[in-house]
TIGUSE-792355 format. One line per 5 residues: for each residue x, y, z of C-alpha. Coordinates in Angstrom, 1 decimal. Layout:
<recs>
X:Y:Z; ...
</recs>
This chain:
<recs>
9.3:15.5:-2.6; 9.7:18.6:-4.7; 7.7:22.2:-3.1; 5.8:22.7:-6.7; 4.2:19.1:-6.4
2.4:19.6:-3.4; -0.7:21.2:-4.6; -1.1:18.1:-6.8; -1.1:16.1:-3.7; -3.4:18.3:-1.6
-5.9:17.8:-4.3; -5.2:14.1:-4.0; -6.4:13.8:-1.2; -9.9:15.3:-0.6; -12.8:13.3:-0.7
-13.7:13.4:-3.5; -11.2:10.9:-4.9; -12.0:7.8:-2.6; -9.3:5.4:-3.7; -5.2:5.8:-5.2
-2.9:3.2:-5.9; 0.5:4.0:-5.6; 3.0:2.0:-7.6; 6.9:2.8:-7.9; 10.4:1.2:-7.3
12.7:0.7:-4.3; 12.8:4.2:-3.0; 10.9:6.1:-5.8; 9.4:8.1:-3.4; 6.0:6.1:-2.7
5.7:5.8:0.4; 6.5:9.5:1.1; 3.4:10.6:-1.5; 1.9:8.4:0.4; 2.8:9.7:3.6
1.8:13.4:2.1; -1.4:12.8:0.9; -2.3:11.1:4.8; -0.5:14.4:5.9; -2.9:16.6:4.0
-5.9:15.1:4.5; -5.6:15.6:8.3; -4.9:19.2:7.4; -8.4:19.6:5.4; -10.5:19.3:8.8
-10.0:19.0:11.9; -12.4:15.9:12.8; -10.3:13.8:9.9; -7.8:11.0:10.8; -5.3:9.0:8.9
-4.3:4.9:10.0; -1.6:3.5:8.6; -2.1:-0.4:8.0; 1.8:-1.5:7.8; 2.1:-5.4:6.5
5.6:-5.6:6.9; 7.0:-8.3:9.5; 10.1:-7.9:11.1; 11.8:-11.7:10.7; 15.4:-10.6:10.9
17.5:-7.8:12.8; 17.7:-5.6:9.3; 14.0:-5.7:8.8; 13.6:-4.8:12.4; 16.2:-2.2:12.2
14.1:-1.0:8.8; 10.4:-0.9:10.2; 11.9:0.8:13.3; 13.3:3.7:11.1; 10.3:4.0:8.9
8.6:4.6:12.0; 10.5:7.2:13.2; 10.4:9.0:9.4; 6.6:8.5:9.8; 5.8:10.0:13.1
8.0:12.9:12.5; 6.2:13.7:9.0; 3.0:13.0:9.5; 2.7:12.7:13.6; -0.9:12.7:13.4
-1.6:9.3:11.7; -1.2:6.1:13.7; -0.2:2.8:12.4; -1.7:-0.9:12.9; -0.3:-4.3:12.1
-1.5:-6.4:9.9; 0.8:-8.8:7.5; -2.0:-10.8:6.5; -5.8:-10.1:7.1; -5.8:-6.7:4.5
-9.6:-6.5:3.9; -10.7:-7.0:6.9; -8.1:-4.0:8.4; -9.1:-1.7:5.6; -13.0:-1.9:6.8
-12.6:-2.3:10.6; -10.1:1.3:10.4; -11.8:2.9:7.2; -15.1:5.2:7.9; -16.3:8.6:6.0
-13.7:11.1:7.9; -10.7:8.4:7.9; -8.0:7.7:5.2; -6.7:4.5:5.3; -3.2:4.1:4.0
-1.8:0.5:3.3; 1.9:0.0:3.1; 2.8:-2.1:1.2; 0.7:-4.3:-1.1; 4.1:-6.3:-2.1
5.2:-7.5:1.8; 1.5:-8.6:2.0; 1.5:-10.7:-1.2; 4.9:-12.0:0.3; 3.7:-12.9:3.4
0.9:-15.1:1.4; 3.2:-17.0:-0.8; 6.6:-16.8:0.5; 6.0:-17.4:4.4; 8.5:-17.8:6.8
6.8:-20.8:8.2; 7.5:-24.3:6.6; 5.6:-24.5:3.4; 4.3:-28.0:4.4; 2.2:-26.5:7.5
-1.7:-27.0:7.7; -1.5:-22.7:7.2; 0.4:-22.8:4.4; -1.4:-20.6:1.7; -3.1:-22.2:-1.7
-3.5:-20.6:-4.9; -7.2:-20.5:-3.3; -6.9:-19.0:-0.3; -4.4:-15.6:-2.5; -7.4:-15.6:-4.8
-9.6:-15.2:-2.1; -7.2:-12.6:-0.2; -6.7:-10.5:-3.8; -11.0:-10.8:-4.4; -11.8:-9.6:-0.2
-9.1:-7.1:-0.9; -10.4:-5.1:-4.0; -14.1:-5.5:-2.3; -12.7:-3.7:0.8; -11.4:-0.7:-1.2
-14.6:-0.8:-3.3; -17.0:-1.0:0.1; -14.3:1.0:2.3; -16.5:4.5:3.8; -13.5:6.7:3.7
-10.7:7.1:1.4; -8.3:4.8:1.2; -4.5:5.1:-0.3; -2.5:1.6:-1.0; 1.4:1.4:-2.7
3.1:-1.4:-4.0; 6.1:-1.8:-5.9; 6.7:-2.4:-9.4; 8.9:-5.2:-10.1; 7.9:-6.1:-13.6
10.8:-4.0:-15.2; 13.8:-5.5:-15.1; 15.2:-8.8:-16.3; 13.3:-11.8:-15.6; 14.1:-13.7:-12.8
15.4:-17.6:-13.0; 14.2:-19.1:-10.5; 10.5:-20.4:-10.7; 9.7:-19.2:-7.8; 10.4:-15.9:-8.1
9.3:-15.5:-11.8; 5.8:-17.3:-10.2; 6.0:-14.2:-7.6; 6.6:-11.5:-10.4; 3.6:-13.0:-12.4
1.2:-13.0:-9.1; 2.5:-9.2:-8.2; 1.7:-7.9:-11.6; -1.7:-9.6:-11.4; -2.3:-8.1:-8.0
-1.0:-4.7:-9.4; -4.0:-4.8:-12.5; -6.6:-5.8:-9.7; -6.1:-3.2:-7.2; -5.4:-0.4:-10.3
-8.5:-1.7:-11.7; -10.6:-0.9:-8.6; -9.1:2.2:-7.7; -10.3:5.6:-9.0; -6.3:7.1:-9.5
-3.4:5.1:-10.2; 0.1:6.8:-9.4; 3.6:5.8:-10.9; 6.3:7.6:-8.9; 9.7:7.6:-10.8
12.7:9.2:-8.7; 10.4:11.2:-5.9; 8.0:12.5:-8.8; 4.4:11.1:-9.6; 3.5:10.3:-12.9
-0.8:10.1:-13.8; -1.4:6.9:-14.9; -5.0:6.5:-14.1; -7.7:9.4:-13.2; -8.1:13.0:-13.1
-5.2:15.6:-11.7
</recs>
């Protein structure tokens, strides 16, 4: 990220805005504003904390290789910020890390709608997720941010862009991301669109 954005993002993240969504591409930069904000917020006192909820689940020797180095970016950028698991239960991380000196930073929204409705188990288990049960998820999500004591920072990719997929499935995945995407925006105080490492307002005050 550029030098002359990073008074922008200091101002992102003091306390007084108490929720950002982050949306961008594959490797527009989200993550890293992400990580910066988390980074800056730990500088702003010294009693504040930052917890990194990762949703991402390592089902194959690329996405292991993957989380691994996204692990070792994130403890050398912002060593200060520790990182939980949790692919699935999103609300109920957000509350049981978040209080009034803690940001909360969720990546990403888009491996956690994944892990809802494209699961690596078979689709015919008695877990298998309903149209229900990701209504329910999406509904205790947004409540979480809205209820959540400290800041909390979430990115997601944007998907919607491009040509429209063929297959049902995926087109039925598009449709459910962009829904999510207008739920959590709607919820959240800023909304963020990073395009090639730079963050364009969408929603809130600078």
């Amino acid at each position: 990220m550029p030098e002359n954005h990073a008074p922008t993002q200091r101002r992102a993240a003091q306390p007084g805005v108490h929720s950002e969504l982050i949306l961008g591409g594959q490797k527009s930069g989200k993550s890293r504003r992400a990580e910066l904000l988390a980074r800056d917020w730990l500088d702003l006192a010294s009693n504040h904390q930052a917890v990194m909820v990762a949703t991402a689940q390592a089902w194959d020797d690329e996405m292991r290789v993957r989380i691994a180095r996204h692990q070792a970016d994130r403890a050398e950028r912002v060593p200060g910020m520790r990182t939980v698991e949790e692919p699935l239960a999103l609300a109920q991380a957000i509350l049981a890390h978040s209080d009034a000196n803690t940001l909360v930073v969720v990546d990403c929204l888009t491996l956690w709608l994944t892990n809802y409705l494209m699961p690596m188990h078979d689709n015919e288990s008695p877990t298998a997720p309903t149209s229900h049960t990701v209504d329910a998820a999406v509904l205790a999500l947004t409540q979480a941010i809205a209820q959540a004591p400290g800041p909390v920072v979430l990115v997601g990719n944007e998907i919607g862009l491009g040509v429209i997929p063929m297959g049902a499935e995926v087109r039925a995945f598009v449709d459910a991301l962009g829904r999510l995407n207008q739920q959590v925006a709607v919820q959240c105080e800023r909304v963020t669109l990073m395009v090639a490492g730079l963050p364009l307002r969408v929603k809130g005050s600078p």
